[in-house]
N, C-alpha and C positions, 0 to 999 in steps of 0.2 A: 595093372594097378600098383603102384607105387608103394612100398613098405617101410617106406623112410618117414621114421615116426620123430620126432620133439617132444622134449620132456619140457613142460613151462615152469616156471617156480611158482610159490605156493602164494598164503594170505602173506604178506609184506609185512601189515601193520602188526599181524599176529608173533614174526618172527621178530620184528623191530620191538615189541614191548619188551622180550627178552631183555634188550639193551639198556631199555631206555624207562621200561618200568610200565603201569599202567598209566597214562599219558596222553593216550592219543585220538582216542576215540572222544568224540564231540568237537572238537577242535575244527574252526572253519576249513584251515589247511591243511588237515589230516595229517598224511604222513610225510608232506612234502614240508613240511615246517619244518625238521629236523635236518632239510639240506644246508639251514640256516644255523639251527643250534646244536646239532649234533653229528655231523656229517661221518666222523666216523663210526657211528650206529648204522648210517645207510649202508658205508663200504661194508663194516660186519654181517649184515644182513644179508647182503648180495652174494657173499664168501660163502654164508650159510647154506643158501639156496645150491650153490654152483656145489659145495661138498655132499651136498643130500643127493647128486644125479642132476641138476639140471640142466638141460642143453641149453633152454633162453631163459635169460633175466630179463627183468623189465627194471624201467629205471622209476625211481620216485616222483612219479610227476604226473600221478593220474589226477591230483587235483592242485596242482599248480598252475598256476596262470600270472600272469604277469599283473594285471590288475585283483587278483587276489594277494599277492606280495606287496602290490606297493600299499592295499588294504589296510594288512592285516600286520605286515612286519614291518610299514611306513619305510619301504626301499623305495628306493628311484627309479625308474622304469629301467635303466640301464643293469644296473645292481639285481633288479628281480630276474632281465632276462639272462646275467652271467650265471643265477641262480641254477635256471634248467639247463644251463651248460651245464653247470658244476654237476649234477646230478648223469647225465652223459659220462663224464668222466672218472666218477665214483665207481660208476658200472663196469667203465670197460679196464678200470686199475684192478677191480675184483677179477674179473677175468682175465687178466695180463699176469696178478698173481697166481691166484689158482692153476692157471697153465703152466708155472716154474713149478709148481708141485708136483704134476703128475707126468711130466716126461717120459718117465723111467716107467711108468705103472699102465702095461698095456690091456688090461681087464677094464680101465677106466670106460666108460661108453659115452661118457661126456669132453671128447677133450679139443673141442672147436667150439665151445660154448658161442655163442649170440648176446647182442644186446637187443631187445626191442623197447625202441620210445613209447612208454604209457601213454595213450591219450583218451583221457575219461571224457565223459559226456559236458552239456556245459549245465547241466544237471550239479557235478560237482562242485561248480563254483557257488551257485543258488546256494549248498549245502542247506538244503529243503527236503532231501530226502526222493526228491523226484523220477531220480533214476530207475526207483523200485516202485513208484507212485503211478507213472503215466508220463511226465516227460510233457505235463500239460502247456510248456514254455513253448516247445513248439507251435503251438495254435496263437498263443497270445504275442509270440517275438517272431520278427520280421528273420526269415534267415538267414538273410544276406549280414545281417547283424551277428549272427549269431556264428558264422562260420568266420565274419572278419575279427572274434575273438580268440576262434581254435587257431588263428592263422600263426599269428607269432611262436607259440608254443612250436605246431610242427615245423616250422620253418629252423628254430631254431635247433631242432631234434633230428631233421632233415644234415642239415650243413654242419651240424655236430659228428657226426657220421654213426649213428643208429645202424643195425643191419636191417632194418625192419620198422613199423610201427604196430603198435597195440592199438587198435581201437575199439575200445571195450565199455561195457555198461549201458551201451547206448539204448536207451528206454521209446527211441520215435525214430518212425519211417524215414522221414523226412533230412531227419540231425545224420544219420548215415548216408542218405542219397548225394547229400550238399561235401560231403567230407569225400566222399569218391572220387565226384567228380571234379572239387579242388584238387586231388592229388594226380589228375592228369596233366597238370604244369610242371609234376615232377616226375619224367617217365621211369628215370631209375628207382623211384623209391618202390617200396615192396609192402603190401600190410594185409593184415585181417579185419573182418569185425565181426565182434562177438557184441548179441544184445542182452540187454535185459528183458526178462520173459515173465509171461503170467505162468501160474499153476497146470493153467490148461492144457498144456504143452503142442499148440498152436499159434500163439498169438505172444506180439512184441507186446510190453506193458503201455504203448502206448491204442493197444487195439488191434494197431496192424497185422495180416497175416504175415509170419515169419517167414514161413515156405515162399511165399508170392515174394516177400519184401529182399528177401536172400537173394533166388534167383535172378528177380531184376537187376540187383547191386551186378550179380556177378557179369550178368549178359552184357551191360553197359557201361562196364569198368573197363579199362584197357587192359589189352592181352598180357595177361604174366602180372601185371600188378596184384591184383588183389589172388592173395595167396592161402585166404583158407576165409571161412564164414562159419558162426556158431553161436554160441552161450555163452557166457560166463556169469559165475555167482548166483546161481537159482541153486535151489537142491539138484542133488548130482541123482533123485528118482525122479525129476522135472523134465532132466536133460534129455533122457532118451526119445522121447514121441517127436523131440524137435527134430534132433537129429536122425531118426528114421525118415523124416520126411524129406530132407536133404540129401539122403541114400541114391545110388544110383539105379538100386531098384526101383525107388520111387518115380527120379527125375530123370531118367534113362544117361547122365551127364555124368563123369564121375568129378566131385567138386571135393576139395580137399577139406575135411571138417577143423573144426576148432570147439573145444570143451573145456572148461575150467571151473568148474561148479564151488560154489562154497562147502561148508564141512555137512550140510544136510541138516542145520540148525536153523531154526525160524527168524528170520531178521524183527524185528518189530520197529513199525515206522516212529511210533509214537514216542520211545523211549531212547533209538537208536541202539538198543545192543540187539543181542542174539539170546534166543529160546533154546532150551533143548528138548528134542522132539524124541516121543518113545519111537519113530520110527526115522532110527539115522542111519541109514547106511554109508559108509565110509566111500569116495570116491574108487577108492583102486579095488571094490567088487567090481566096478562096472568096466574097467580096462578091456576086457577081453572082447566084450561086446560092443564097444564106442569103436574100437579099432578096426571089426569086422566090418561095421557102418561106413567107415570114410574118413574115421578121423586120425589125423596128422599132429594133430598139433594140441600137447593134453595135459595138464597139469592140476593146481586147485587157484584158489580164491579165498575168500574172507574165511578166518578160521581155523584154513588147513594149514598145517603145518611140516617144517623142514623131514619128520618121522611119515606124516602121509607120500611128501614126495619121492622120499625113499622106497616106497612100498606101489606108488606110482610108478618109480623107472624100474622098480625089478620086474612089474607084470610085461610093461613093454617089452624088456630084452628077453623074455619067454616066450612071448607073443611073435618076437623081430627071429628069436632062432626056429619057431617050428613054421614061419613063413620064409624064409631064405629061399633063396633059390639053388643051392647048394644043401639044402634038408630033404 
């Protein structure tokens, strides 16, 4: 079993307010608006992450869409789609710098950092809140539709040269199964998916069983593509029963996991922030034990911050020294 762990970067919006102020939350376009009006927030943000320990950035474009830009910032379809270029190359400049800093500093544990292309649900574009709702577009939109919207984005994040793709938040069976099996027109690309989960720590928020809905993706994904399955943005005490269930204990398979929980604050649909809950526990208690599970691939979500990532990638490289094979 594999010990080669990834440190992901944290909440985005969270480190981008640093920059840019509180600003960002309710905004149709979230945080991908500032590829437009603030782009060097994004590059700061991404710099942040990659200095806190991150092996993978993601890039700002979990709720961009080309038809949300040409919405909501009246671009030209052209204009919207040099947008999520631009947001590619923000990414991989932080990382192109970040890598002239630390040459010399061999203690560094991140110094191959990743880009992965964000690609949120189409939940995000709704900005309805759905993603954490149910994901009810699925039953009501035809999916052939709904993938020939994701299409531009990855394509564009694809030929951008991405080392990867995010695909995250995803709230329905279905919105994942269709995004799989599109990305077998691109044999080299590589990605995960991580969904959005109920409380119960069984079930996708659109109902579907996670376990069932996981190993399907994985069985009939092409081989080496899909590169890790999981959560992200649920409470980080939500995460674990999902991810036991994906265990190789469980599924006798050993499948590489994916975890990124928000800060363990209550989302509330109705108002769009975050609650703070007498029972938060911070992601990086659960390191020791997501890693023993399966998981590969670990970082935070809405919330967390550049401080939790740091406390994320130290647990890792304790966890990476007393698993060595040379320990």
């Amino acid at each position: 079993m594999s010990t080669d762990v990834k440190v992901i970067d944290g909440g985005f919006s969270t480190q981008l307010a640093v920059h840019v102020g509180d600003t960002i939350d309710g905004d149709p376009l979230w945080t991908s608006k500032f590829l437009c009006t603030n782009p060097d927030a994004v590059y700061s943000t991404h710099l942040d992450f990659l200095k806190a320990g991150a092996n993978i950035i993601e890039t700002c474009t979990y709720q961009a869409s080309i038809p949300g830009f040409v919405d909501h910032l009246k671009l030209s379809q052209q204009d919207s789609a040099d947008l999520i270029k631009k947001a590619v190359v923000l990414a991989k400049k932080a990382v192109s710098d970040y890598k002239k800093t630390i040459n010399s500093d061999s203690d560094v544990a991140n110094k191959e950092p990743l880009v992965a292309g964000s690609v949120g649900p189409y939940a995000a574009y709704l900005h309805d809140c759905s993603e954490y709702t149910g994901g009810s577009y699925a039953k009501n939109e035809n999916m052939d539709s709904i993938v020939e919207w994701h299409k531009p984005r990855l394509e564009i994040l694809i030929s951008s040269g991405v080392d990867l793709l995010a695909i995250e938040t995803i709230p329905c069976a279905k919105e994942a199964q269709a995004l799989v099996e599109y990305l077998k027109r691109y044999p080299e690309a590589k990605a995960w998916v991580a969904f959005s989960c109920k409380n119960d720590g069984k079930s996708i928020v659109d109902g579907s069983s996670f376990k069932e809905t996981a190993l399907q993706l994985y069985r009939r994904s092409k081989p080496g593509q899909l590169i890790g399955l999981g959560a992200n943005c649920i409470p980080p005490k939500d995460t674990t029963p999902l991810l036991k269930s994906l265990s190789q204990r469980e599924t006798g398979v050993f499948i590489p996991l994916v975890a990124y929980p928000n800060s363990g604050e209550t989302f509330c649909t109705e108002t769009g922030k975050y609650v703070k809950s007498c029972l938060h526990y911070p992601p990086e208690e659960f390191v020791k034990e997501w890693l023993d599970l399966g998981v590969r691939y670990i970082g935070g979500c809405c919330r967390t911050t550049t401080d939790d990532i740091k406390r994320v990638s130290a647990q890792v490289q304790n966890w990476k020294k007393l698993h060595s094979p040379t320990t």
